[in-house]
Phi, psi and omega in degrees: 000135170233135198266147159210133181270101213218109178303010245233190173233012168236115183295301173336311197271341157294321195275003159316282185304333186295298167341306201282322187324303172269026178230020216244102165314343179266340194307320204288339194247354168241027168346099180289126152250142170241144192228109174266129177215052188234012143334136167280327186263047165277096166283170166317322188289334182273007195254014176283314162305323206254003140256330132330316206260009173270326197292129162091328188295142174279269190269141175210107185271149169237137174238095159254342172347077180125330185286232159257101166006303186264016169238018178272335184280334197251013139314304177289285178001301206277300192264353164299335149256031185250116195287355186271170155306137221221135196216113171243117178278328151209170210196100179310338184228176173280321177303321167320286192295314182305004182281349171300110159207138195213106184078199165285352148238153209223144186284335200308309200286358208247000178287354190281158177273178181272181177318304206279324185123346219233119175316147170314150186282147171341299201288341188272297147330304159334279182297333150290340183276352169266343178289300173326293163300352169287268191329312167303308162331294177289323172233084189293063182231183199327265200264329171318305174313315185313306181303330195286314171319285156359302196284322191301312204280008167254326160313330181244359174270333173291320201277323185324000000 
């Protein structure tokens, strides 16, 4: 059975995913934790379950956009040392985002600043990420896929 843990601050794209769980030719083979964490009021005492729940996961999608600054650090903290794949669909900070890995690809390399010192501009991100998703398409193979992936699951995590 394989587990995935999905983090989020959005109650819509969890009860999304429970729905698809349980509408899922694979549900006898999946096991979902789901963690809503977009309560305004999340103390430190509430965060043990939802960090229990990175424990044993295979796969761990994250939505942190929003979520509360000290329990999103000790979110990364927490997931640096989990060796599975790891796919944050969104993310307020860049340490947040380098936690991306799927396959052969990985974000830790793409977190770097720029020339200036200054994150990439919006627009700038955009366009690679439709060049990238071109490109893995037509040539679906090791990390071009991976990346290709990357995008769809986030690209449908916007949509949820």
């Amino acid at each position: 059975m394989s587990t995935v843990t999905i983090i989020s601050v959005s109650a819509v794209g969890l009860s999304h995913m429970r729905a698809l769980g349980l509408r899922s030719p694979w549900r006898e083979r999946l096991n979902l934790r789901l963690q809503y964490i977009g309560r305004d009021a999340l103390h430190p005492a509430d965060w043990e379950p939802i960090i229990a729940a990175i424990q044993g996961a295979d796969i761990l999608l994250l939505d942190l956009m929003g979520a509360p600054k000290d329990l999103s650090s000790a979110l990364v903290q927490q997931i640096t040392g989990f060796t599975g794949p790891v796919v944050v669909l969104n993310g307020d900070s860049m340490a947040s985002r380098a936690l991306t890995r799927l396959g052969g690809f990985s974000m830790a390399g793409m977190a770097k600043e720029s020339e200036t010192g200054e994150p990439p501009s919006l627009d700038a991100i955009q366009r690679m990420m439709a060049m990238v998703e071109k490109v893995g398409t037509l040539l679906p193979v090791g990390k071009l896929r991976d990346m290709r992936n990357y995008l769809w699951l986030v690209r449908y995590w916007q949509f949820a």
